[in-house]
C-alpha positions in Angstrom: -30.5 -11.7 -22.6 -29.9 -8.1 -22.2 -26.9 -6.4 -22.8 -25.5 -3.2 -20.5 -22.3 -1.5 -21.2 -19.8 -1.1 -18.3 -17.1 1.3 -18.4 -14.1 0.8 -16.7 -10.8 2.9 -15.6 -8.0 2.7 -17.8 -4.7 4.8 -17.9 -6.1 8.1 -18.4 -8.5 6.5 -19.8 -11.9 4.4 -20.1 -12.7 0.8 -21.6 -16.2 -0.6 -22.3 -17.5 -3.8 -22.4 -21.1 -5.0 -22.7 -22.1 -7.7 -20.5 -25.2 -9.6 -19.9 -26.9 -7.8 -16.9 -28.7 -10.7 -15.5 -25.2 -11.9 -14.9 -23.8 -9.3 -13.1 -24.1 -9.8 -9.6 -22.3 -6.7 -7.8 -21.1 -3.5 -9.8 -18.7 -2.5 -6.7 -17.7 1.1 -6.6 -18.0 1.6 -2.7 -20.5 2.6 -0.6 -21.7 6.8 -1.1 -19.9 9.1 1.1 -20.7 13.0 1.5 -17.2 14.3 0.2 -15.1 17.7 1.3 -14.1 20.0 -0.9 -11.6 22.1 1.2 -9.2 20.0 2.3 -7.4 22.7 4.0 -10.0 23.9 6.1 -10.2 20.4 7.3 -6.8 20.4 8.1 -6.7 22.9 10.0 -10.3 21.4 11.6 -8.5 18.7 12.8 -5.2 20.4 13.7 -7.6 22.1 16.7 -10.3 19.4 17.2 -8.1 16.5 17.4 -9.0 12.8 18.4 -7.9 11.9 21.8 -5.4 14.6 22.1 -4.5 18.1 22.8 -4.2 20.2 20.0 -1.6 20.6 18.1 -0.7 24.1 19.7 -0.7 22.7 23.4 1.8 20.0 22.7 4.5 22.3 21.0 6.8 25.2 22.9 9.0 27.6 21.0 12.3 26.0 21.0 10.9 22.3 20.2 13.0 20.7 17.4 10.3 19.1 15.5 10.2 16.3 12.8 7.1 16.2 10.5 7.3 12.5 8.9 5.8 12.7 5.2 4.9 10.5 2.4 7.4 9.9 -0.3 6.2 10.2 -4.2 4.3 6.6 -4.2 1.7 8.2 -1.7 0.1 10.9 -3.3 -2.1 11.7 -0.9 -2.1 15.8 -1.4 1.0 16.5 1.4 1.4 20.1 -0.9 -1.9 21.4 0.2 -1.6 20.3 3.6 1.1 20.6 5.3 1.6 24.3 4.8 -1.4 24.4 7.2 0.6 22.3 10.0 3.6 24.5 9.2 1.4 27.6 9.8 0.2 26.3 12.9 4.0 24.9 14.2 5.1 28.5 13.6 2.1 30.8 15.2 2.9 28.9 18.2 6.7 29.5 18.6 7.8 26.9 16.3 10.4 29.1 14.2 11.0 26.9 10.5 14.7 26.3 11.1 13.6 24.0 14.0 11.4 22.2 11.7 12.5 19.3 9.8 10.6 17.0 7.1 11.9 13.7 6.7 10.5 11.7 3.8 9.2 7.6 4.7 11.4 6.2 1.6 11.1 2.7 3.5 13.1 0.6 1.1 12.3 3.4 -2.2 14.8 5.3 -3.5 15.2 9.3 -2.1 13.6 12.2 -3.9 15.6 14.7 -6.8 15.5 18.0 -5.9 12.6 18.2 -8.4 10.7 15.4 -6.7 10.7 17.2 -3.6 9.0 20.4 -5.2 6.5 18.3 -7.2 5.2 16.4 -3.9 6.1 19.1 -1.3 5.7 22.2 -3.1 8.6 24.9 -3.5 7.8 27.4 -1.2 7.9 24.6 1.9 11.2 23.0 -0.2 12.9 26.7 0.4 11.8 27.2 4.3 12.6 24.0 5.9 15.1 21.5 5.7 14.4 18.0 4.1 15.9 14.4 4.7 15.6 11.6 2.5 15.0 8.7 4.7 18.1 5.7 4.1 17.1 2.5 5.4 20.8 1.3 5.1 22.3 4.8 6.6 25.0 3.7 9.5 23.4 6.3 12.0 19.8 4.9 12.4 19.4 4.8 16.5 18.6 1.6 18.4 15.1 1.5 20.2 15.1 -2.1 21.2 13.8 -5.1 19.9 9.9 -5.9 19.6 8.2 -8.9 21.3 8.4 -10.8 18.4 12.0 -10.3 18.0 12.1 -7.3 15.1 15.0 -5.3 15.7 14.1 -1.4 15.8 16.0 1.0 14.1 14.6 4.5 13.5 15.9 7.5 11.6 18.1 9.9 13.6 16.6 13.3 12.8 13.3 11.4 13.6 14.7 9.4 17.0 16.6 12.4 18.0 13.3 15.3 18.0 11.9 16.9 20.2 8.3 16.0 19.0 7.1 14.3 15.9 4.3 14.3 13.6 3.5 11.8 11.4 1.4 12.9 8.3 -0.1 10.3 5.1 -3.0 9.0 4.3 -5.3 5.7 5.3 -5.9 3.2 2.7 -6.4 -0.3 2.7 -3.3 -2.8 2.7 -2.8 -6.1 1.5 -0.7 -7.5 3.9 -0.9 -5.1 6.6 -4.7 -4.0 7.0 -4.6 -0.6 6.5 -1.7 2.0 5.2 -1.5 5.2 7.5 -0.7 5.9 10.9 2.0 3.4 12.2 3.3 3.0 8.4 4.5 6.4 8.2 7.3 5.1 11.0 7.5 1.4 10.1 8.8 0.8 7.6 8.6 4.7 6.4 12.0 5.8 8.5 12.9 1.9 9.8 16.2 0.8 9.2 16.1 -2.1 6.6 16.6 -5.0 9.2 13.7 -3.6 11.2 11.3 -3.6 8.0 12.7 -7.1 6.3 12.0 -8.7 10.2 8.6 -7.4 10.3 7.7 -8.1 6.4 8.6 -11.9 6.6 5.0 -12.1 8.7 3.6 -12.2 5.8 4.6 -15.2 4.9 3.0 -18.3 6.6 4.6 -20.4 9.4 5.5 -23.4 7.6 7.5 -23.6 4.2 5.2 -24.5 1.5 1.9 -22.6 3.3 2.1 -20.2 1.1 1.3 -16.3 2.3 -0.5 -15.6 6.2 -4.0 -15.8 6.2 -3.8 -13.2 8.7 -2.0 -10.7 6.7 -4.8 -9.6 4.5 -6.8 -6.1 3.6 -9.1 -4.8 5.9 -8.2 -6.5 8.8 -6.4 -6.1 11.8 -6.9 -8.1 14.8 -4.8 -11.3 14.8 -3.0 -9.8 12.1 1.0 -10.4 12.9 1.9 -8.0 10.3 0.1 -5.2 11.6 0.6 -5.4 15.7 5.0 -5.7 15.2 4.7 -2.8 13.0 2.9 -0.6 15.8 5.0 -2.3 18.8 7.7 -0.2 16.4 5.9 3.0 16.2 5.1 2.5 20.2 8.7 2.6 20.9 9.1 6.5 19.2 5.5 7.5 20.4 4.9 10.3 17.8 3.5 13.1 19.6 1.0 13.7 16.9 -1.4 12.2 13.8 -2.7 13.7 10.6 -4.0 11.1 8.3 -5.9 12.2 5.4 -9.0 9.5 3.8 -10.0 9.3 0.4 -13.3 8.1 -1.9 -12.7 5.0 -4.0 -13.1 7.8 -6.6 -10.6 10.0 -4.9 -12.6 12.8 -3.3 -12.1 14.1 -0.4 -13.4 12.1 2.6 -12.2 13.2 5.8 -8.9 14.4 7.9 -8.0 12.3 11.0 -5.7 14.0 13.5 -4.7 13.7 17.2 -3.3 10.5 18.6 -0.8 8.5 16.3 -3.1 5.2 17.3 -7.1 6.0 17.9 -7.2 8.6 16.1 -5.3 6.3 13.0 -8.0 3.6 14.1 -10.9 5.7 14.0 -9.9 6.5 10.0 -9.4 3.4 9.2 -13.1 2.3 10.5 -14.4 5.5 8.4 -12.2 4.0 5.5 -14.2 0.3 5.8 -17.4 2.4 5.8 -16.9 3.4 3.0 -14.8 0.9 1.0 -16.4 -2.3 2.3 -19.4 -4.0 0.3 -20.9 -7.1 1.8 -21.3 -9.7 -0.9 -23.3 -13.0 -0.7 -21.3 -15.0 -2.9 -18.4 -15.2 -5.0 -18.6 -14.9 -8.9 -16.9 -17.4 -11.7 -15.7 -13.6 -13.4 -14.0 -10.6 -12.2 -14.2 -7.7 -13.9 -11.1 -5.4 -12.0 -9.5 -2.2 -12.8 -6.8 -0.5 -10.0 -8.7 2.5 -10.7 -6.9 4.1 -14.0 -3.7 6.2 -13.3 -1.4 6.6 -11.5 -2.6 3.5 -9.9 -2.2 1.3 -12.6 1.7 2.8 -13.9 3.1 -0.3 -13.2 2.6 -4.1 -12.7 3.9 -3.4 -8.5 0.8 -0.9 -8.0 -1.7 -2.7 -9.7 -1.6 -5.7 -8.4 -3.6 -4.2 -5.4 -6.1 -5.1 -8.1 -5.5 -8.7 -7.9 -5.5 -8.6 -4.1 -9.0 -7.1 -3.2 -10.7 -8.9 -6.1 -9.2 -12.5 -5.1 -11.9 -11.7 -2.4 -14.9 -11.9 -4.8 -13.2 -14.7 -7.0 -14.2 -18.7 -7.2 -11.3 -20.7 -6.7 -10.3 -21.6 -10.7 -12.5 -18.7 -11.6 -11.6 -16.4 -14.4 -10.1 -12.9 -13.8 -10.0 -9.9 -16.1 -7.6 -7.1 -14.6 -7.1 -3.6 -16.7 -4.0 -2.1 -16.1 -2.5 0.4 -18.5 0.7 0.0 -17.2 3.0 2.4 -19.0 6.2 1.8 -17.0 5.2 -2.3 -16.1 8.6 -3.5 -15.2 9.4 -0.7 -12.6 10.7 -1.1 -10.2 12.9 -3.9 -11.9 13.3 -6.3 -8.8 9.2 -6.9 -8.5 9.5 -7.9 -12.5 12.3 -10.3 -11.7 10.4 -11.6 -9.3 7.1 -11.9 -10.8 8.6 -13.8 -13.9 9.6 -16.9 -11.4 7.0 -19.9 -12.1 8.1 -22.4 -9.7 6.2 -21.0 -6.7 7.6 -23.3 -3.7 11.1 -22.1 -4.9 9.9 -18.8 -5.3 8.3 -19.1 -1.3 11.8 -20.8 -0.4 13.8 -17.6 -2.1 11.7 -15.5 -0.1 12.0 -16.4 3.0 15.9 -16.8 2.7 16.0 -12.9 1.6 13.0 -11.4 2.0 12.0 -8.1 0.4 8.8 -6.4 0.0 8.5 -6.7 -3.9 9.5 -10.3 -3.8 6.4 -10.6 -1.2 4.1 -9.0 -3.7 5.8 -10.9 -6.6 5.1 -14.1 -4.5 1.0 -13.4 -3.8 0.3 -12.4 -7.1 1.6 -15.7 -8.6 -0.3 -17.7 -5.9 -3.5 -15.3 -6.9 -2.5 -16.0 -10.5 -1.8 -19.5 -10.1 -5.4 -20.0 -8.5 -7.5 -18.8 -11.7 -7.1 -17.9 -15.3 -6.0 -14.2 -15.4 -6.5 -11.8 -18.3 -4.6 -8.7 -18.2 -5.9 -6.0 -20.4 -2.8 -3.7 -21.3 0.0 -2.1 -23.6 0.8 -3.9 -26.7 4.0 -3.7 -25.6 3.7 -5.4 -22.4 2.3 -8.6 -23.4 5.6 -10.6 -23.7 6.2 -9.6 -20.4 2.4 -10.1 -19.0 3.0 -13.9 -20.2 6.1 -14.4 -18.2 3.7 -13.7 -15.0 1.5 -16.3 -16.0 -1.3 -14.2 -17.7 -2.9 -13.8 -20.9 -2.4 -10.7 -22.1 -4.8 -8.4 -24.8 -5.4 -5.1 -25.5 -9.1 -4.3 -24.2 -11.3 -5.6 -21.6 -14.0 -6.4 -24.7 -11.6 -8.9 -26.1 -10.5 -10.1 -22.7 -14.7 -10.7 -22.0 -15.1 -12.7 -25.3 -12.1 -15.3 -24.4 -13.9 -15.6 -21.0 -17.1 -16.6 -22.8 -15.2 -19.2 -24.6 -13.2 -20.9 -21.1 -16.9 -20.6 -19.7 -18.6 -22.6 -22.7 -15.9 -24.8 -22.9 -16.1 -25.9 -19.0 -19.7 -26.2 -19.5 -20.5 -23.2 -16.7 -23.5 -21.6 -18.9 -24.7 -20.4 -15.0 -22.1 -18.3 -14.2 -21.7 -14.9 -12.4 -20.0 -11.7 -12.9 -18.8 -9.0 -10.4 -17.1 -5.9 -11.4 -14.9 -3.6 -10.0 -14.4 -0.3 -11.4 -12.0 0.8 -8.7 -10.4 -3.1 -7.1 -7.7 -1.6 -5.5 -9.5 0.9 -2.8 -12.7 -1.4 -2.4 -13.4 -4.1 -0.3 -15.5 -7.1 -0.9 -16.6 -9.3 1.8 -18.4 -12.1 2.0 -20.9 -12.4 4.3 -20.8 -15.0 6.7 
């Protein structure tokens, strides 16, 4: 039996581990992808050669008030070097930067410091235009009707209240709804709190004891309840304009999307698949995951993206080794609450009756958890913690490997398979039909 030597993100780090390479069925790191270096130029590329639209010059007249929707500090998706190149291009067409506005897509997070701002935003744009913290809960959010599926919409003022808006972030894939991007940046990014807890509780099934929607997974879209309420929301404002920006699994540089807030959204997210999609034949008895190192794996809520995408390659009572470093696990502290609970019909029951976005998470990690035997390589410190969520924790993904042999050899599974995922949070594994 030959041994090969995997390494795999960590923190700032790398772990290795040497595993029996006749075993290893997929080594997923996504499929290759010819990478940009000047993500600026490509901006401005798509500012002027936009998808199903005008470009950005013809839709704007000097006087416009205009709102530019950005992502908050858990998307860092490179908004300093871009969007002085939309500013530019607002302002050599009339667009004067007191008639510009950035409001940033807390959702349900917290607003920026002053500092925060300048760290995502950069100074220079946090001196020439004004900035508004999105408040889900702020008494002013304007009415735009109710969805067909009953959500109540409720958008932020400075957004509702512009003359044209543009919606900036980046496409990535979501567990619940699809893809991230496009119509997120609105819903739940400047939603008023009953709009996004209304829409969120489709990701829980029907019926009280089924357990999460089916249809609410990564990667997927159609028949997904989840996704279609959240764009009937971003239908109702009609931004007047898209820039979505598409990384690597390895976080390079893929491609800027820009034009209209849906197809040209859509047509990023089918370059995303492209390129984060691997087709595999069969499920493995081990998983090998790491979120992809930091800032991915800071803290328990992040990495369980991990989880998520590699539940796709995972046997039912399989064996699942996850590395996440996570320096700052229990943040934020309502996900930690939530992921200590055990009893997981209660836990679905709790949910439903107040429904929040980190209970959601909480809730499908357990079932994920529940489903196999999870080893979580991570800080010393964590492990009391890591135990309360129904994992084993230890310090390195070597150790973690040599308690797997043992569960193996003691269930008697001497033909079993390995897949590992290097980066399980931004890849997709599917199993062909």
């Amino acid at each position: 039996m030959s041994l090969k030597t995997f390494k795999i993100p960590y923190g700032n780090t790398m772990q290795e581990v040497e595993l029996p390479e006749e075993k290893v069925l997929y080594d997923i790191h996504g499929n290759k992808a010819e990478t940009k270096s000047d993500l600026l130029a490509e901006t401005l590329r798509a500012l002027r050669d936009p998808i199903d639209s005008k470009p950005l010059s013809q839709l704007i007249k000097k006087g416009d008030k205009v709102a530019i929707v950005v992502s908050d500090l858990t998307r860092m998706v490179r908004t300093k070097e871009f969007l002085p190149v939309i500013l530019k291009e607002l302002n050599e067409n009339g667009i004067t930067d007191s008639d510009i506005c950035l409001v940033v897509a807390t959702g349900t997070h917290r607003g920026h410091t002053p500092e925060e701002n300048i760290a995502v935003y950069g100074k220079d744009v946090c001196q020439r235009v004004k900035i508004y913290q999105h408040d889900c809960l702020a008494p002013d959010l304007v009415p735009m009707g109710v969805t067909s599926r009953g959500t109540p919409i409720f958008i932020n003022k400075h957004v509702a209240m512009a003359d044209k808006v543009i919606v900036t972030g980046g496409i990535t894939l979501h567990p619940m709804a699809g893809f991230g991007g496009g119509r997120k940046g609105i819903m739940p990014g400047v939603s008023g709190h009953a709009t996004i807890m209304a829409n969120h509780a489709h990701a829980l099934a029907d019926e009280v004891g089924a357990g999460c929607n089916p249809a609410c997974v990564a990667g997927v879209l159609k028949s997904n309840p989840f996704h279609e309420d959240m764009e009937e929301v971003c239908a109702k404002l009609n931004p007047t304009f898209l820039v979505n920006i598409i990384f690597t699994p390895d976080g390079d540089l893929f491609e800027v999307v820009a034009g209209n807030w849906k197809t040209a959204w859509l047509k990023g997210c089918q370059d995303l698949l492209e390129i984060s999609k691997v087709d595999i034949a069969q499920k493995a008895d081990v998983v090998i995951a790491s979120a992809g190192g930091a800032p991915k794996d800071t803290n328990l809520y992040q990495g369980t993206k991990a989880h998520m995408n590699a539940d796709f390659a995972l046997k039912k009572g399989g064996i699942l080794i996850v590395a996440l470093e996570c320096p700052d696990i229990k943040e934020p502290a309502i996900f930690s609450e939530w992921c200590s609970k055990s009893d997981l019909l209660q836990m679905e029951k709790e949910c439903r009756a107040d429904f929040s976005i980190p209970a959601f998470v909480a809730f499908k990690t357990r079932c994920i958890i529940q489903d196999c035997t999870s080893y979580m390589v991570t800080l010393p410190e964590n492990f009391a913690y890591v135990r309360q969520t129904g994992q084993i924790p230890v310090a390195t993904v070597a150790e973690a490997w040599k308690l797997a042999q043992a569960k193996l050899k003691e269930q008697g599974r001497e033909d079993y398979r390995i897949i590992f995922m290097g980066h399980a949070s931004s890849t997709l594994p599917v199993l062909k039909a």
